[in-house]
N, C-alpha and C positions, 0 to 999 in steps of 0.2 A: 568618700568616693573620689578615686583620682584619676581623671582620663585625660588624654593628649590625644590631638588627631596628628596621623601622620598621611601620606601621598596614601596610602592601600584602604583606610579606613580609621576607626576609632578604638584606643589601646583604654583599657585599663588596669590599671599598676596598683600601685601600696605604698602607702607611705611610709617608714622604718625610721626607727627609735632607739638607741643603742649606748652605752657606754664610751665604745669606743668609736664610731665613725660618728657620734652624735645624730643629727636629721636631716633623711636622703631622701626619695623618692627612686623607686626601683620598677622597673620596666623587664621582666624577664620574656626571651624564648618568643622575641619579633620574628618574622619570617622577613627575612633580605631577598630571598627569590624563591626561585620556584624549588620543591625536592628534587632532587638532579637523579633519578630515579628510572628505569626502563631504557626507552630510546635517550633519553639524557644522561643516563651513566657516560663517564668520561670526558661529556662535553661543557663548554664557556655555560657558569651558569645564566638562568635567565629569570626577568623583574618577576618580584612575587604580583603576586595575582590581587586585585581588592576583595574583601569581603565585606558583607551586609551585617549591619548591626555593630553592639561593641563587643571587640575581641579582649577576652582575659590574657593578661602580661602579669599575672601571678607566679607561674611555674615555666623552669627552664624548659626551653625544646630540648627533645632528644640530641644526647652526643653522637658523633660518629660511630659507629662500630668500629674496633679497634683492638689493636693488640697491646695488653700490657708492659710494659719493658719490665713491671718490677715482678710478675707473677707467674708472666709468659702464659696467660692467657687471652681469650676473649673477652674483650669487656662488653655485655651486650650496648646495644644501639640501636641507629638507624641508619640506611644510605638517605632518608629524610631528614639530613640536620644542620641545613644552612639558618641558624638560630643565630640571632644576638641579644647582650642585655646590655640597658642602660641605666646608669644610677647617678641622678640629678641632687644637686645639694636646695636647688629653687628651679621650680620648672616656668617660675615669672618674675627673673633678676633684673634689676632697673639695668642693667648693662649684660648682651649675651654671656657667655661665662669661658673659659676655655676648654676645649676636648681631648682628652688621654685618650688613644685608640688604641688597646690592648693587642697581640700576636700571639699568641702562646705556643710554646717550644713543645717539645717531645718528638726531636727525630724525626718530624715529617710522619709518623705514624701513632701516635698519640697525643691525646691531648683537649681541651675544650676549654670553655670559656664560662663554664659554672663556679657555684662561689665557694664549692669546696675545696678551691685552692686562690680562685684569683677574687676574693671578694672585693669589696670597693670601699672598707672601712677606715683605712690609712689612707687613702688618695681624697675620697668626696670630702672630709674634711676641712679641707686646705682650697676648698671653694674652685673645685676642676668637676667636670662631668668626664663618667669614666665608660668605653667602651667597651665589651667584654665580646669576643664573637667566638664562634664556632667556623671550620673551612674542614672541605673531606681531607681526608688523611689517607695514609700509604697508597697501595695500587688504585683506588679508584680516585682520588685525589692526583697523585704525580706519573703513572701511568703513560707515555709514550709509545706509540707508533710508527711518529713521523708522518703520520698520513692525518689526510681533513675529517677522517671520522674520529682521530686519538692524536692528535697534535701534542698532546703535554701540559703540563700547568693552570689543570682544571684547579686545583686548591690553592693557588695565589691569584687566581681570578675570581673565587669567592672572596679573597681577602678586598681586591677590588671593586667588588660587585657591593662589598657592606662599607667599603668608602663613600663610592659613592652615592648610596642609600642616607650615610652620616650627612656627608654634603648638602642634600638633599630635606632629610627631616628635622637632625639634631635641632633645629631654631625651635620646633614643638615642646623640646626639654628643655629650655634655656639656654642652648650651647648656641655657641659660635662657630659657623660652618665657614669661615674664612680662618681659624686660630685652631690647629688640628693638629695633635703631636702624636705619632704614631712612634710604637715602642714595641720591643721584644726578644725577648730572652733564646740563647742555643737556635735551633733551627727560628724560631720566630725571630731573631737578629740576622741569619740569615736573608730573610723573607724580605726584613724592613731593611737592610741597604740594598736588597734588589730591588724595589720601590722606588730608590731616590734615583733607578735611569730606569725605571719600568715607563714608556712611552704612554701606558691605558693610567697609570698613578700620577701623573704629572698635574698640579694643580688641588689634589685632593688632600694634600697636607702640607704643613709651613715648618713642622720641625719632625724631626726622628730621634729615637733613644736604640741604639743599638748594645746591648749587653750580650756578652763572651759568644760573641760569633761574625761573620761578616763573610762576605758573598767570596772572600779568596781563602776561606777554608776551605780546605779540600772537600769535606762534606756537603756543600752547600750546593753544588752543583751536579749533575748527572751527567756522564760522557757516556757513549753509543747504548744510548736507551732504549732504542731498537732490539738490540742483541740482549741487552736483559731482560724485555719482556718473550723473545723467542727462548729464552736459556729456561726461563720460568714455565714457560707454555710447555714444551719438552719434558720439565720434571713434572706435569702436572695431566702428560699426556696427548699430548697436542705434538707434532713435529713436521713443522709447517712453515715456509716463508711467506706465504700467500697473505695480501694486507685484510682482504674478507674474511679467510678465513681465521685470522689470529683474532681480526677486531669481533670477528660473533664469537665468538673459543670465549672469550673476554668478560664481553657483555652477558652472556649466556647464566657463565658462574653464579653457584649464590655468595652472597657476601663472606657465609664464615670462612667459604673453600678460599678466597682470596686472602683473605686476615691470615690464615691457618697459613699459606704457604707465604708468606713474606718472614722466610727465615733467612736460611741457607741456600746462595747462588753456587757458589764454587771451593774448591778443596779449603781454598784458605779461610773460609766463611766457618768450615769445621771446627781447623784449626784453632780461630782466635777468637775466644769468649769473648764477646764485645759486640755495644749496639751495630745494627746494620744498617747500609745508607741506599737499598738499590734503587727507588723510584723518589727521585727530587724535584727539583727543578732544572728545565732543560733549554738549550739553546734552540727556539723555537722553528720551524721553516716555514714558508711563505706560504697561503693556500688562498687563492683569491683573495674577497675583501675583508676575513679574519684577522679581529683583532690580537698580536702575539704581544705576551706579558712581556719577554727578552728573548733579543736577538742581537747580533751581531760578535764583537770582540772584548770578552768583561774587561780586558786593559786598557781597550778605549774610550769606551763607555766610565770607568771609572775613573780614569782621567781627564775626561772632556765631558763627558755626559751626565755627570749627579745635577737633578734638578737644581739650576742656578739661585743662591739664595736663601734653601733651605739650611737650618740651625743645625748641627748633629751632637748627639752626646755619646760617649762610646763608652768600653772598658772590659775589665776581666775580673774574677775573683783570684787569689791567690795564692791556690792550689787547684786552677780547673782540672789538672790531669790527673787528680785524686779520683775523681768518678772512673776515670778508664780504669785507673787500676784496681779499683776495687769492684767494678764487675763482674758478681759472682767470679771469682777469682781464684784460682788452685796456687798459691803465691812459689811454690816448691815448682810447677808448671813452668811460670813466669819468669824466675831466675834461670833456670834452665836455659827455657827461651832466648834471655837477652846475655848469660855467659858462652853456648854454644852454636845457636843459632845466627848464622852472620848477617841474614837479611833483616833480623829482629829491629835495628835500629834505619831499616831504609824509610828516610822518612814519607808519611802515608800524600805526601802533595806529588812525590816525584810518580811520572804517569809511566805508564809501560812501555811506552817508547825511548825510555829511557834505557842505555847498555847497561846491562847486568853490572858491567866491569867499574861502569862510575858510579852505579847504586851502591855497590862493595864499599867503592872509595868513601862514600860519603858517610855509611854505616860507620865505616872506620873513623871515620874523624871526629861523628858524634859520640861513640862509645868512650873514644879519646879523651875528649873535651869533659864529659860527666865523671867516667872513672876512672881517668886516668893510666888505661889498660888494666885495671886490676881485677879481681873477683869480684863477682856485684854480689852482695850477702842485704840481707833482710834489714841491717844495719842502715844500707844504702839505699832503701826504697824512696829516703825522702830527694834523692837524686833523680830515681827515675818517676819520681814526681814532673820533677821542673822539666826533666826531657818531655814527661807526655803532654804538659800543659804547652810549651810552645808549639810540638806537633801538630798535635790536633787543634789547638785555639789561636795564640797568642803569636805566633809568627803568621799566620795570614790575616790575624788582626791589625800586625802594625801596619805589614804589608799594605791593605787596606786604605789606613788614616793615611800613611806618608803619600799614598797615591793622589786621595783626594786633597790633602793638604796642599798638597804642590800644585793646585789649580788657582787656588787660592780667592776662589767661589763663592766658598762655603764656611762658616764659621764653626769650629769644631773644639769641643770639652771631649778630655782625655780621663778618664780615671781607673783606680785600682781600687779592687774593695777587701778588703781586710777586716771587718766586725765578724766578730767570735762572742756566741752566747750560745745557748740553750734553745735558740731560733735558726741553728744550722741544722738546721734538722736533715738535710742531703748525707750530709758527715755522719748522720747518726745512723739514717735509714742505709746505708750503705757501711757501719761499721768501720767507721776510718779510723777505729780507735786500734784494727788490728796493725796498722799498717804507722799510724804519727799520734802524739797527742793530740787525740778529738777535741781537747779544751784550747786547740792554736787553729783547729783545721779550718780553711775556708772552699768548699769544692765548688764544683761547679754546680751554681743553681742555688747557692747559699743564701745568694742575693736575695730570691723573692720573699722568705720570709721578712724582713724587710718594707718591702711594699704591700702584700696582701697579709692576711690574717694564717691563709694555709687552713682553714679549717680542719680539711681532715686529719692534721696531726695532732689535735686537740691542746693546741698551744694555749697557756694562758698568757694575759698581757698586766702585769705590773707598773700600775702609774708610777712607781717609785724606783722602776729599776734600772739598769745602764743596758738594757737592751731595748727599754721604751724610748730612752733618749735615741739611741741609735737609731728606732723605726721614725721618730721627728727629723731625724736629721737629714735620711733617704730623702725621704715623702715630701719635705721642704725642698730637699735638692731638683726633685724629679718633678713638683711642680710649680716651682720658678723658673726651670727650663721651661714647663707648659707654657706659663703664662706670659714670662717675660726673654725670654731666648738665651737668658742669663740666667745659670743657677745660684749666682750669689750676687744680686742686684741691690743690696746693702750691708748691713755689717751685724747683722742679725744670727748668722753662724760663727762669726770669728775669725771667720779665714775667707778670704778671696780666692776664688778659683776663676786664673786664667788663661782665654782659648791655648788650641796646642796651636803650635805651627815647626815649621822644619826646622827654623834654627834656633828656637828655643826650647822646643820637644817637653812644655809646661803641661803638668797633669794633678790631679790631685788625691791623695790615699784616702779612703772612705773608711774609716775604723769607727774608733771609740773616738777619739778625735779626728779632728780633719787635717791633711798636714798637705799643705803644697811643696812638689816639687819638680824635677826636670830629670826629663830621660828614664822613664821606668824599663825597669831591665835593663840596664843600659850593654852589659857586656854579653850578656844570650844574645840580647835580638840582634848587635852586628856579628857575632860569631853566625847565626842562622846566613843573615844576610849575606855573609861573604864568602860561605859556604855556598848557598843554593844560587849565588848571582852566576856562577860557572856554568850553571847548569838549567839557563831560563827558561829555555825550547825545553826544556824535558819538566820544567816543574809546571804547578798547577796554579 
């Protein structure tokens, strides 16, 4: 029998045996607060409640309700799913232990904190306790009004709310509530560099891992959120500017009718096969003494404002814009698109205040620069590879770093990831063998097999093979940042990986071997840069 008491009452867990994470102790489907349910839909969640006797932490809480990106359906759930799990390697270490706080990606509308993708058998290992949480997703998660009943950023103030929950209990598992590295993948890398100037997260972690995303991709943020929850309310029946009545139209709904339309907002939404971004995170407004996750100017904020002191570790895979283009994808479509279509290549930061006449221009220059005005044939897909990875990821990634670098605050690890095995499983589920050799592909999201198990892809793990070495290599990486703010604090991998900064622009490529060097991408990302510096006031 294995119980821990936390603030709400008495848990108990299991203790787990395994090949590969060896011996953890597991804590599933905690409640961090209350079900955000009824009159709580949409708002700041609130502390869970105690209960009498001992609560079983055997089985996961319910996932969100959600929509599948890969099936385009409902995956059942709950709007009852502020759940977390924790998986302790000693839940009574002569010394507290350090804490991994998991974010899990999916677009802002999928996604969970169960172990059939982010299990805890590569990380607990290496002697880290591992966070795993759940936060709502799509409209009832990012959902804005602009008003004190739908303010915005109810699911990064769950992300908040099981901070400091961590803060709080983790010393009952062994962890250390001062040594707290929060990490996360695509929209979850969003989330965590809005954390490091989120004002309510200040205090609640000492390091961040931000993988292939960051708060200046264009995705990561929401503009006139307002007007897309009235555009949605409209298609859904409602045509209305009244703030009662949109916010009951709202609350009203059952959950599927809300999953159900978080499709298609407008013509171009038709148009272009590809995930959709309409309810984020939003630049929050005042309402009496409510706490806002962000507010103000993200270029100020991310040049003055990242929590002073905090470690960062960054990076991208090296072909993220493989996922875009293989998105259920009509590739005959695609080509068409980006030979005839002029706006095909306006890159998706530049905002709509921008003149049509300098979006042209700038289309122009990209299509330039990748094909050299010529035909784009199926030949040249692994071109517009490298275009959609800076698009969408990697040019508001640098963006980003060179921001916070130039503060010089903050100590910050750059890297590129490049392992190719039989664990890219993204490249597989996604067919990227129609498009490059599957056997080089690294897309976006390649990364986590790597650190978790991925269970439901039914991976096996080979102690003998150059993909195990690869998962030692990560999982070393990722928790010697945990532990020590350094992911190479001795000479135990081979290679030294050191911080980036502006005029040395030092990073490290994460392959099969480790290889350091300076200035990744070097001639994309100032092509991007000297392109879009023309056009500041209009980009994202």
């Amino acid at each position: 029998m294995v119980q821990v008491r936390v603030s709400e009452g008495v848990l108990e867990g299991e203790f787990v045996e395994n090949d590969i994470g060896g011996k953890y102790y597991s804590f599933k489907g905690i409640p961090y607060a209350e079900p955000p349910v009824g009159d709580l839909r949409f708002k700041a969640p609130q502390s869970a409640k105690s209960w009498k006797g001992v609560r079983s932490a055997k089985e996961f809480g319910s996932s969100c309700t959600q929509y599948d990106l890969f099936t385009d359906k409902i995956i059942d759930g709950s709007e009852d799913c502020l759940y977390l799990n924790v998986y302790s390697p000693d839940i009574t270490p002569r010394k507290p232990l350090p804490v991994m706080f998991w974010i899990h990606g999916g677009g802002y509308i999928s996604g969970s904190g169960n172990d059939d993708l982010y299990g805890p058998e590569f990380l607990v290992r290496h002697g880290i306790i591992l966070v795993t949480i759940n936060y709502r997703l799509g409209i009832v998660g990012f959902l804005c009004l602009d008003t004190e009943d739908v303010p915005g950023n109810a699911g990064v103030k769950d992300q908040v709310a099981a901070l400091r929950w961590v803060k709080k209990n983790i010393i009952s598992f062994g962890g250390d509530p001062n040594n707290v590295t929060i990490f996360g993948e695509s929209a979850g890398a969003g989330c965590v560099s809005l954390h490091l100037i989120s004002p309510m997260s200040k205090g609640l972690f000492q390091r961040a891992i931000v993988q292939s995303g960051s708060s200046k991709c264009w995705w990561a943020l929401t503009s006139n959120p307002r007007e897309r929850a009235r555009l949605l309310a409209r298609k859904m029946g409602l045509d209305s500017d009244d703030d009662k009545e949109l916010f009951n139209f709202y609350k009203s709904q059952p959950i599927d009718k809300l999953i159900l339309k978080n499709g298609n907002l407008t013509w171009e939404d038709e148009y272009k096969k590809e995930p959709k971004f309409h309810f984020t995170v939003v630049n929050e407004k005042k309402f009496g003494d409510n706490e806002r996750f962000f507010y103000s100017d993200l270029a100020d904020l991310s040049r003055n404002g990242i929590h002073e002191g905090v470690e960062i570790m960054t990076g991208y895979t090296k072909d993220e814009g493989l996922l875009w283009l293989c998105w259920k994808s009509d590739f005959d479509k695609i080509l068409f698109q980006a030979n005839f279509i002029a706006e095909y290549f306006v890159p998706r930061a530049m905002t709509l205040k921008c003149p049509l006449i300098d979006k042209l221009e700038v289309a122009r220059k990209i299509r330039k620069y990748y094909f050299n005005e010529k035909s784009i044939e199926k030949d040249k897909l692994d071109r517009l590879i490298k275009y959609l990875s800076m698009d969408i990821f990697i040019q508001g990634m640098m963006k980003w770093i060179k921001t916070v670098a130039a503060n010089k605050n903050n100590k910050i690890y750059l890297y590129t990831f490049s392992c190719t095995s039989e664990r890219n499983v993204m490249s597989n589920v996604f067919e990227a063998n129609r498009v490059v050799d599957v056997t080089e592909a690294v897309c976006h999201a390649d990364d986590l097999a790597y650190l978790f198990p991925l269970k439901v892809y039914n991976l096996t793990v080979d102690k003998n093979s150059k993909s195990y070495k690869m998962i030692n290599n990560v999982t070393k990486l990722w928790t010697n940042f945990a532990k020590y703010g350094n992911p190479t604090p001795d000479s135990s991998l081979e290679e030294k990986w050191n911080p980036y900064t502006l005029e040395e622009q030092q990073y490290l490529d994460i392959g099969e071997k480790l290889v350091a060097g300076s200035s990744p991408n070097k001639e994309e990302v100032e092509f991007w840069e000297n392109l879009l510096s023309k056009y500041e006031e209009y980009v994202f």
